[in-house]
C-alpha positions as CSV (number, residue, x, y, z in Angstrom):
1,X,-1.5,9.1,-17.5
2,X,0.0,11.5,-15.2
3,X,-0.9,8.8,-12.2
4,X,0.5,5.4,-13.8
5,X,3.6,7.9,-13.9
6,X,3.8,8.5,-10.4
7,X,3.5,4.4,-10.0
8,X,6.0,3.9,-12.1
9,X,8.4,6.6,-9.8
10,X,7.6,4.8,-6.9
11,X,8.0,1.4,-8.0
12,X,11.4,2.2,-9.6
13,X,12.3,4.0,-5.5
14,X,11.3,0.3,-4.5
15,X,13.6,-1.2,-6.8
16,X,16.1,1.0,-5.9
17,X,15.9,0.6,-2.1
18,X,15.3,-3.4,-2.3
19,X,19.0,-2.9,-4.3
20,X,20.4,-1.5,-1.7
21,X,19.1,-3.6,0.7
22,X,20.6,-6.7,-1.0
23,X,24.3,-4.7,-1.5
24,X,24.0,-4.4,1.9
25,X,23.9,-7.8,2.3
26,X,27.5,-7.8,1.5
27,X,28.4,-6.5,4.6
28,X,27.0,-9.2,6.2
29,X,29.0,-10.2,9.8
30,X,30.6,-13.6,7.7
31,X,31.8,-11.3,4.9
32,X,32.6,-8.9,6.9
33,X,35.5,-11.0,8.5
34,X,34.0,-11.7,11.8
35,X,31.1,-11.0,13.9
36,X,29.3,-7.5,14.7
37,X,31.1,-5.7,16.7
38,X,34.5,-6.9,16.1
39,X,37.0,-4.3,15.1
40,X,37.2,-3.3,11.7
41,X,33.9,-5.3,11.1
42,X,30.3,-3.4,10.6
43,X,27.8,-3.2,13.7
44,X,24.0,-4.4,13.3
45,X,21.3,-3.2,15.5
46,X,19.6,-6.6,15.4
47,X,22.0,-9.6,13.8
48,X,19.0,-12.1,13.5
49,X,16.8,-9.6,11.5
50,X,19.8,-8.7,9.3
51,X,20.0,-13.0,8.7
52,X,16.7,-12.6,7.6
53,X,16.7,-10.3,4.8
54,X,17.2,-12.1,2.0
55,X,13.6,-13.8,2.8
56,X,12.2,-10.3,3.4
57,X,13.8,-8.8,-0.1
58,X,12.0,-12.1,-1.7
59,X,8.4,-11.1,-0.3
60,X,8.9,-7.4,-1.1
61,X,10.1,-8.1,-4.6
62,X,6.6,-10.5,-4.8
63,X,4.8,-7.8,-3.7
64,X,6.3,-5.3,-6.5
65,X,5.8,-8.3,-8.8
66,X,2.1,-8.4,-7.9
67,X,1.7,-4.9,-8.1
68,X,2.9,-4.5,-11.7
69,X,0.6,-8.0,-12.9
70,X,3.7,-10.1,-13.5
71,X,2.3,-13.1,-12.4
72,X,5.5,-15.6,-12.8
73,X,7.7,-12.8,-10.9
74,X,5.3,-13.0,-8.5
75,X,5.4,-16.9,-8.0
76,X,8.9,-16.7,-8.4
77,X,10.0,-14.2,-5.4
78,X,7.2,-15.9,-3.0
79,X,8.8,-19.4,-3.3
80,X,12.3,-18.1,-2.9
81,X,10.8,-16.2,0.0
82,X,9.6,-19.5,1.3
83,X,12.7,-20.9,0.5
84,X,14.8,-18.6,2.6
85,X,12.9,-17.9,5.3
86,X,12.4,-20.2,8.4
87,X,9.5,-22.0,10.1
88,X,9.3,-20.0,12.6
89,X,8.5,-16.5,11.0
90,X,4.7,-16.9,10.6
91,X,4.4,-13.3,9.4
92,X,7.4,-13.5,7.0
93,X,5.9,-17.1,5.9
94,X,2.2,-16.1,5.7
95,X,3.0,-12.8,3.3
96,X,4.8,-15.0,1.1
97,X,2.2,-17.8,1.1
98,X,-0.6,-15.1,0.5
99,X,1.0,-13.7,-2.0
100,X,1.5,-16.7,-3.9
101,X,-1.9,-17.8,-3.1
102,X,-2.9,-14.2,-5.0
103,X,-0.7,-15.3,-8.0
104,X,-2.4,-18.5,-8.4
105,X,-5.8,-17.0,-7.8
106,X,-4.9,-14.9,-10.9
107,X,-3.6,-17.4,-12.9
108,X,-6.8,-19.4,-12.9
109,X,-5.7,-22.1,-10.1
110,X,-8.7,-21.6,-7.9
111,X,-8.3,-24.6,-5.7
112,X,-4.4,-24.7,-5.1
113,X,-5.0,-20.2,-4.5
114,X,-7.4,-20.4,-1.9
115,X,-5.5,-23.7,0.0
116,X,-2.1,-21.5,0.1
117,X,-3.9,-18.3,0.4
118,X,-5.3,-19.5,3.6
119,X,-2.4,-21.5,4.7
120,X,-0.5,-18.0,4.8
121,X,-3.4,-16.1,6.4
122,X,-3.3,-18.6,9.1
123,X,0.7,-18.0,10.0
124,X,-0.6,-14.7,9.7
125,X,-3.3,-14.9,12.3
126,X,-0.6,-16.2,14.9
127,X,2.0,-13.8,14.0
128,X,-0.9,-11.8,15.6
129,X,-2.0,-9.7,12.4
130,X,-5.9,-10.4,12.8
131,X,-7.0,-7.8,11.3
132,X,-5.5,-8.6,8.4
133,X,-6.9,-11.8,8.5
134,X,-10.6,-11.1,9.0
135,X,-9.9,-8.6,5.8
136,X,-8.8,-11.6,3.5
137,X,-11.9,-13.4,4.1
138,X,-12.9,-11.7,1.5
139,X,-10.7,-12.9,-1.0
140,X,-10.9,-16.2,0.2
141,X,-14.8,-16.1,-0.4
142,X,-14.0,-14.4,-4.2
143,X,-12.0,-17.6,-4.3
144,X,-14.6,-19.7,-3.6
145,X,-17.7,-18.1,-5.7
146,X,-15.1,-18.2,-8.5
């Protein structure tokens, strides 16, 4: 008991900083009244990585989602995460695709899982993450005997 305690704690210290992430969004360079740097207005290290964090937040909270077996959360926070974040970000992309691909796999799909699974271990592999990759060949076979 003492242990599902523990991941309960630390899934609340997610919540807790993915809130604080997304109030921080609020200080966002447009809401801000200008752009970084401007006087009065906040400084970010990295502008473009700060534009993407609503995408990030979305994959983070799918991976919380997951975590606890709430499938439809799950679902939900990779297709916003989809939604929000851009073609380009393979590894942003391929987390969100995976992890949708994991929902479905749990929710009996078998066929639309391991098409999306694989679609998001591909962005994966060119965000340059192979490891990871030759790891979810694994699932992907589970996917398949299933």
């Amino acid at each position: 008991m003492r242990r599902y305690c523990c991941r309960v704690a630390s899934w609340k210290a997610v919540e807790s900083r993915l809130g604080d992430a997304e109030r921080c969004l609020d200080e966002s360079p447009e809401t801000a009244g200008g752009p970084s740097g401007t006087p009065g207005g906040p400084v970010f290290a990295d502008e473009e990585q700060f534009r993407g964090l609503p995408g990030m937040i979305a994959v983070y909270r799918a991976g919380l989602a997951q975590v606890r077996g709430s499938l439809s959360e799950t679902m939900h926070y990779a297709r916003l995460a989809l939604e929000l974040i851009p073609e380009a970000d393979h590894l942003g992309r391929g987390a969100a695709s995976a992890l949708l691909g994991l929902a479905l796999w749990a929710s009996g799909d078998l066929e639309a899982a391991h098409r999306t699974f694989d679609a998001g271990m591909a962005r994966v592999r060119v965000a340059g993450h192979v490891p990871d990759v030759i790891a979810s060949t694994i699932a992907l076979a589970d996917m398949r005997i299933a």
